[in-house]
C-alpha positions in Angstrom: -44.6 -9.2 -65.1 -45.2 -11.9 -62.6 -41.1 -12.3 -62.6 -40.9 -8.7 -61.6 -43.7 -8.8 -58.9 -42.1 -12.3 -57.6 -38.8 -10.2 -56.5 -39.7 -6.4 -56.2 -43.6 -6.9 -54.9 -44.3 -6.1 -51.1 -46.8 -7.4 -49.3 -49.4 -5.9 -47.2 -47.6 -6.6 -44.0 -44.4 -5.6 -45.5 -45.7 -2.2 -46.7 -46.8 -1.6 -43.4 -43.1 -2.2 -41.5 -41.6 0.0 -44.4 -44.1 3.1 -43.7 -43.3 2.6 -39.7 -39.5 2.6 -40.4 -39.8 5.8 -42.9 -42.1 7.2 -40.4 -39.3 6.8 -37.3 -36.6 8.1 -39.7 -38.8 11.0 -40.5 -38.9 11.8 -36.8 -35.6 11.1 -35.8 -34.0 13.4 -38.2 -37.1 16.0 -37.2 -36.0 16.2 -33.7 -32.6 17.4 -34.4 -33.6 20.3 -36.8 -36.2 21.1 -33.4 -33.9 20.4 -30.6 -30.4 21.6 -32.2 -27.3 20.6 -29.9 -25.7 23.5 -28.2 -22.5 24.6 -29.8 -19.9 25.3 -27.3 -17.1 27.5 -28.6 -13.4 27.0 -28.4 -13.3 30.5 -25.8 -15.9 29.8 -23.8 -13.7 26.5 -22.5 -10.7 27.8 -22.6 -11.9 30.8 -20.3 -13.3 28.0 -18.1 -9.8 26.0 -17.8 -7.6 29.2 -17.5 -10.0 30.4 -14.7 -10.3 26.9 -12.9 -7.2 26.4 -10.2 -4.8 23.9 -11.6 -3.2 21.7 -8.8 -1.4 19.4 -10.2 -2.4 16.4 -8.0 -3.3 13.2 -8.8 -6.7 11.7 -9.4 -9.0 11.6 -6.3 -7.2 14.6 -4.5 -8.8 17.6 -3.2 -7.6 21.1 -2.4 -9.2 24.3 -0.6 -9.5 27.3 -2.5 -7.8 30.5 -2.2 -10.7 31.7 0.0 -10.1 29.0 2.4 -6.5 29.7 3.0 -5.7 30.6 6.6 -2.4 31.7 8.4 0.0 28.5 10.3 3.3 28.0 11.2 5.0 24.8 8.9 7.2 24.2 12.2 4.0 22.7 14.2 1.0 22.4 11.6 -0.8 19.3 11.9 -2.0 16.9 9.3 -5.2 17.7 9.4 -4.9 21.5 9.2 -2.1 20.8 6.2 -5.4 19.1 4.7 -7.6 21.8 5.1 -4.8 23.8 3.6 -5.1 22.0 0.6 -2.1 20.0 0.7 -2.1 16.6 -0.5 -1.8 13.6 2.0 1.7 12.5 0.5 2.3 16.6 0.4 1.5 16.5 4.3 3.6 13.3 5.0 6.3 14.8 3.3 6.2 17.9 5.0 6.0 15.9 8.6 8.8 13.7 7.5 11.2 16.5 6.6 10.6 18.2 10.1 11.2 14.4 12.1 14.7 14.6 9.9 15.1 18.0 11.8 14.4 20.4 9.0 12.7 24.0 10.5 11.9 26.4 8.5 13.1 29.7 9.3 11.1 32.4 7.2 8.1 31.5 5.0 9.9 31.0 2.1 11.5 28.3 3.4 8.4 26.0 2.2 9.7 26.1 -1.2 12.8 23.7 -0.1 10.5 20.8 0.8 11.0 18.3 -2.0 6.9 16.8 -3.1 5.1 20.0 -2.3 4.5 21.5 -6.0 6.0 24.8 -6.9 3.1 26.3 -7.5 0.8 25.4 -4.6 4.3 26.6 -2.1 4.1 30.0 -4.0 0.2 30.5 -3.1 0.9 29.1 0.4 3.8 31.4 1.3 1.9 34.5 2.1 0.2 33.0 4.7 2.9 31.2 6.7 4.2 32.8 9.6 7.2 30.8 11.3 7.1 32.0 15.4 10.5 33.2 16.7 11.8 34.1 19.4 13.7 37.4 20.1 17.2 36.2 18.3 15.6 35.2 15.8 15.7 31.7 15.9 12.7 29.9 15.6 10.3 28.9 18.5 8.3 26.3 18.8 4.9 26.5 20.6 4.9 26.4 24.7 2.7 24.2 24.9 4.2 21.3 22.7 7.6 22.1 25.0 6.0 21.8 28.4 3.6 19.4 27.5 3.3 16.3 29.8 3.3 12.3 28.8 -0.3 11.6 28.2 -2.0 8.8 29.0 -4.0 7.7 26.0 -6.2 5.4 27.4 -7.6 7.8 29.9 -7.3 11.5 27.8 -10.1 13.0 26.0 -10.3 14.4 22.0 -9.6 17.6 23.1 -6.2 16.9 25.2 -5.2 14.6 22.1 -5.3 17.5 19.5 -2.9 19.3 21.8 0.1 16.3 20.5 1.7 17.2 17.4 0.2 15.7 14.1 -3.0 15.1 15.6 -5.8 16.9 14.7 -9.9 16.5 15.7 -10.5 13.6 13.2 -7.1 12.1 14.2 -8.2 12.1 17.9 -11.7 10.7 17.2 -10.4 8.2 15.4 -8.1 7.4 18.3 -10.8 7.8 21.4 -13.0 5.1 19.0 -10.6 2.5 18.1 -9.5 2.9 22.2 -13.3 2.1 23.2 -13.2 -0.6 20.2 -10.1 -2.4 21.3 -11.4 -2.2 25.6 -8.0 0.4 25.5 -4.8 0.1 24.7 -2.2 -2.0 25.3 1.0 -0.8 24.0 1.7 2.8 22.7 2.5 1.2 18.6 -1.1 0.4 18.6 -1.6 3.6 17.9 -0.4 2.9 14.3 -3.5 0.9 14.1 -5.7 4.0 14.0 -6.9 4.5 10.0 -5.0 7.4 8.7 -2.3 8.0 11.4 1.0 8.2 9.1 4.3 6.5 10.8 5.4 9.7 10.7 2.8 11.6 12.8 3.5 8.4 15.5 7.2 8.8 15.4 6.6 12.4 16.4 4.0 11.4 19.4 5.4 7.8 20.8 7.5 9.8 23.2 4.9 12.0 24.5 2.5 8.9 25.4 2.2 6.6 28.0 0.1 3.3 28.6 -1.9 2.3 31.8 -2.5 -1.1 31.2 -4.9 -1.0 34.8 -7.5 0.9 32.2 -7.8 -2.6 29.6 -11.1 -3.9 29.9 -10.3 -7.8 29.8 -12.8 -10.8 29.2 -12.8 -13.9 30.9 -13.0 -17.0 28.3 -14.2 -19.3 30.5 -17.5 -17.4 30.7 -17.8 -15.1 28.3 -20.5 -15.1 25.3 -19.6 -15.5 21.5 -20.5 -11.8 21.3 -18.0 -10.8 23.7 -15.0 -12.7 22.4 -16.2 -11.7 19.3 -15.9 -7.9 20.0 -12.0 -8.3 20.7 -10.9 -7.0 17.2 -7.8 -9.4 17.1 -10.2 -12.5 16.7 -11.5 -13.9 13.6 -15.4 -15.5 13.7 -13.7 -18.9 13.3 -11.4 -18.7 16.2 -14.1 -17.3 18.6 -16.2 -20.6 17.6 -13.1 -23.0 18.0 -12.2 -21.3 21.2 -16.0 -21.5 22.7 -16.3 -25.6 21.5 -13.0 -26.0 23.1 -14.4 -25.0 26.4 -17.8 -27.1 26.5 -15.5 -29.9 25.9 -12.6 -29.3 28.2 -15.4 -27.7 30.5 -12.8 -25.1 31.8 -9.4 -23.5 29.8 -6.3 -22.4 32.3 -4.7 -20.2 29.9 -3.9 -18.7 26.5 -0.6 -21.5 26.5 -3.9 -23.1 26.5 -5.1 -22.0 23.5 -1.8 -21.8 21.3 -0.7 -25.2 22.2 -4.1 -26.6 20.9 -4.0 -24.6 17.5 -7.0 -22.7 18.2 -5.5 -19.3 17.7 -1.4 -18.3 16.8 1.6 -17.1 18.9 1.4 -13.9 16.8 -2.2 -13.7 17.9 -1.8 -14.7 21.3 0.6 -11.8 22.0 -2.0 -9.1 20.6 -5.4 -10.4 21.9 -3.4 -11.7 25.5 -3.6 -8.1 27.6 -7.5 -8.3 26.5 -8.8 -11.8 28.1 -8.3 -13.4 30.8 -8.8 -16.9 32.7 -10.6 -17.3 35.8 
């Protein structure tokens, strides 16, 4: 008997673990005969999928639904209204890229003959494009976009930027910011600099924009703090220091030549941060 004990006797302690296990075993299968999963039948998600809209876009990309569909003209639309629309951003790209190649599109079904814009979304699309012409029945383009003047985007507001093509109200905000960021622009290709302006929307805008330089706000190195060297976006944090040490040394610099020749900042960065400082 004491053989038998030796290998199948428990101890107190280890009678007590073995009720506390059977006892969370008891429980655990008790909860799922009191909480039963819900069953989810094979029709009631395939009525969900067949009644969901089916884009075909990639991961990440959002379209409107039907309800938010609303009438434009493919010949002008902007990016950001082709957004709305539910078109994806290469969908829109495309769309302003085929136009710059000097596509038009003549009746609504036209839409269908842009190559990246799936079949499916052109055909829910189609009823609400309406293509403006003109009295032979060519197509006409919007007044406004004909007559309208060179614009001067360091001195014009959201409001006269949204009147360009491509450019809609976040477009135009996010110009008027980056303008008040930078201290204005410079040179028109800055533009390009703006998150979320496509090549494509510049290409169509470079010739309708001008620069006045007189509006740059410029900073003068030779007295200006680290914050205000700093706030030109073309400066890195270590070029600002190198560039303020340089000065309590040489107690006054006489120009950006100045600056290239002594490795404190590049050629390439000399050209972009030159229209904003200045050396008196």
């Amino acid at each position: 008997m004491e053989p038998f004990r030796s290998w199948f006797g428990f101890s107190r302690r280890e009678r007590r673990s073995s009720f506390i296990l059977l006892l969370l075993v008891a429980m655990i299968i008790s909860v799922r005969y009191i909480f039963p999963g819900r069953n989810i039948k094979i029709e009631d998600v395939t009525e969900d999928i067949s009644g969901s809209e089916v884009s075909g876009l990639p991961y990440g990309e959002k379209t409107s639904s039907p309800a938010g569909l609303f009438e434009f003209d493919p010949n002008t639309v902007s990016y950001d209204t082709m957004i709305k629309l539910g078109f994806a951003s290469k969908e829109a790209n495309t769309l302003i890229s085929y136009r710059n190649k000097g596509g038009k599109f003549r009746r609504p079904a036209d839409l269908k003959k842009v190559y990246g814009i799936e079949e499916g979304k052109a055909g829910k699309l189609i009823p609400f494009v309406k293509v403006a012409t003109d009295t032979a029945g060519k197509v006409s383009y919007n007044s406004d976009q004909k007559r309208l003047p060179l614009l001067d985007i360091n001195s014009c507001d959201s409001a006269t930027l949204v009147r360009l093509p491509g450019i809609g109200p976040v477009l135009s905000a996010r110009i008027i910011k980056y303008r008040q960021l930078l201290g204005g622009f410079a040179r028109a290709d800055q533009i390009k600099e703006v998150y979320g302006l496509p090549e494509e929307t510049y290409d169509l805008i470079k010739g309708r924009i001008f620069i006045d330089t007189l509006a740059i706000t410029r900073v003068d190195v030779n007295s200006a703090e680290y914050k205000e060297l700093a706030h030109i976006p073309y400066f890195e944090r270590y070029e600002v220091t190198a560039i303020l040490r340089y000065r309590e040394l040489k107690g006054r610099i006489t120009g950006i030549n100045d600056l290239v020749e002594n490795k404190l900042i590049t050629n390439e960065k000399a050209a972009k941060a030159g229209p904003y400082i200045r050396f008196e």
